[in-house]
C-alpha angles and dihedrals in degrees: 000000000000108000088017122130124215129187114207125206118198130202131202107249130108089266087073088090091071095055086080086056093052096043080060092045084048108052102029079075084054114263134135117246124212114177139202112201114206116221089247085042085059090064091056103042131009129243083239098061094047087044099058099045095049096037088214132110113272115235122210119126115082087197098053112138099204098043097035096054098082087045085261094183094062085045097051098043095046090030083067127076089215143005117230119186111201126209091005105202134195106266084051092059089046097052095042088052091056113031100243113154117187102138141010098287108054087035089056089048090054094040101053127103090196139097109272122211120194123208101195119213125170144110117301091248093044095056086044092054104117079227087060094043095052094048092051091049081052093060108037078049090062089045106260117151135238149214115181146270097228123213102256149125109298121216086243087060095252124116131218144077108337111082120127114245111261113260094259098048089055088053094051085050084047091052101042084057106042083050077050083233125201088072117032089103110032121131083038123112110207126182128203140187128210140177142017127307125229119218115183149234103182148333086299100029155085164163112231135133133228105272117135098203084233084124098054102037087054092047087055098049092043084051091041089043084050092053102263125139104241132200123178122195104201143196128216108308139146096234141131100238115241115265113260090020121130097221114196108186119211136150115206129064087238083057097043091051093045086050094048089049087050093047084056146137089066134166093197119044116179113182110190103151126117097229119193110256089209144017132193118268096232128039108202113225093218130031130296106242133211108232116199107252095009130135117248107260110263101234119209117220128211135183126262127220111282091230080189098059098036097055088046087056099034127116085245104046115181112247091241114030109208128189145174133223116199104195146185102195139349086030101169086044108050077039088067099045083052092050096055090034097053100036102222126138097237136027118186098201116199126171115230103200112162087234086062095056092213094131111079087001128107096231126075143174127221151205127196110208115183133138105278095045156298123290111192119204131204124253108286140168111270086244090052085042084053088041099050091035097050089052087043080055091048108051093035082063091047093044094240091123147343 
């Protein structure tokens, strides 16, 4: 999003409190926020808190000499690249809908050129108000976007449709629409591996590791929502597989690599498992069984196939050679001897301490080794990590960036 402008619109309701933590969300990718604070939103947050995370001037009066002067509502709704309206209640859809213009808000949103994104937010009863749903058919009928509402608690006690989208889930949906994605990447094949791998002992048993394959299936879905055709080869995890993805299941390194090999020829190649460095030589048939007095069974180790290694020097090479380095300590540097030693073109480096609770956890943070450098990139959340990744991926094809 870097050098990309938002105007945010925010509605009174008790999600408003959410919107500082989109502004954050926001600008830590890099926009500009500017923001519009309704006269109900006021109640909920202040001008000065809005004020201080965006670190631009708060909008809210129609009648406002000095702003108005310069006829301010038209500037602010065509200086920005895209309108959000969060949270979008109710009485704003409504307006919108209908045209009505009677503050800053609704006149901004009439008066903009630009794409517009709403963020709902109500009480279940409100959002399932034939009113309210025929509002909502309306806009996305005129081509506004939009992101939720989730099924969730509701501040009044009740449950159902109505809760606003968490803060990173708007700014995916910003971004997706500011990269103009779907697209960016249509016409590419990318391939992606996710997961642990499985290696085992006996009929009962096995070598594995603790990824939860939330990385890679992220990374998939960011590449499938930008266009491209997607295939992910997966261990062993306990995940819905992304919309639009090709998923090919397997357990063992040997079958990850023979399912990679099958996926290609490839332009994009993402390789977030976590592969087994080693098995062990011999798989019993039966199970391995505890004698009394015995001594534990010595167990011979081989090496598996380096998958990494073997795509970046294969016949069919993917285009952009992507890997991951799951690290304990010296991270960026053990990430640049990988880089040289593999041969590949990326390596997002990330260290897995326990104390980090990255593995198995939804938030992640990266680091980009390439080349010509390193770019390091703040915590965020593994779906913000897919999303960020698959526009890097896409620029860096179209030469818009590396």
């Amino acid at each position: 999003m870097r050098g990309k402008s938002v105007l945010l619109i925010i509605g009174g309701g008790i999600a408003a409190y959410k919107s500082l933590e989109l502004i954050r969300r926001l600008k830590e990718r890099g926009a500009t926020v500017r923001a519009i604070l309704t006269a109900a939103a006021a109640e909920f947050v202040t001008p000065l808190s809005v004020a201080s995370l965006s670190g631009e001037k708060v909008y809210s009066d129609l009648f406002s000499l000095t702003d108005e002067a310069e006829m301010g509502h038209i500037q602010l709704s065509r200086s920005a690249d895209l309108v959000v309206v969060a949270p979008a209640t109710a009485d704003l859809m409504a307006k919108l809908a209908n045209g009505l213009a009677n503050d800053l808000a609704s006149t901004a949103l009439l008066a903009t050129d630009k794409a517009v994104l709403m963020a709902p937010a109500m009480n279940v009863r409100m959002w399932n108000h034939a009113a309210t749903q025929r509002n909502f058919a309306t806009l996305k009928r005129d081509g506004v976007l939009f992101v939720g509402p989730n099924d969730g608690e509701m501040a009044c006690g009740e449950f159902g449709p109505g809760r606003m989208a968490e803060p990173n889930e708007i700014a995916d949906a910003v971004e997706r629409a500011l990269s103009h994605a779907p697209g960016a990447l249509s016409g590419f094949r990318a391939l992606v591996t996710a997961g642990p791998t499985q290696e085992p002992l006996d009929p009962v048993r096995f070598i594995a590791n603790r990824s939860s394959g939330k990385q890679g299936y992220a990374i998939a879905d960011a590449l499938a929502r930008a266009g491209a055709e997607t295939t992910l080869v997966s261990g062993p995890v306990e995940i819905a597989p992304p919309s639009g993805v090709k998923l090919l299941k397997v357990t063992t390194a040997r079958e990850m690599l023979a399912a990679c090999e099958s996926a290609l020829p490839a332009d994009i190649a993402v390789m977030t498992a976590a592969v087994a460095d080693w098995r062990p030589e011999i798989s019993a048939n039966n199970k391995i069984k505890k004698e009394p007095g015995a001594a534990a069974p010595a167990i011979r180790m081989v090496e598996n196939p380096d998958i990494l290694a073997t795509l970046a020097r294969h016949a069919q090479r993917p285009g952009l050679l992507v890997g991951f380095a799951a690290e304990t300590d010296n991270v960026v540097a053990y990430a640049q001897a990988k880089l040289k030693k593999k041969g590949c073109d990326w390596i997002v480096a990330n260290d897995v301490s326990p104390a980090t609770g990255i593995m198995g956890g939804d938030r992640n943070t990266v680091h980009i080794v390439t080349a010509g450098g390193v770019e390091d990139w703040p915590d965020l959340d593994k779906r913000e990590v897919g999303t960020r990744l698959a526009a890097k991926i896409a620029g860096a094809l179209k030469g818009t960036a590396a």
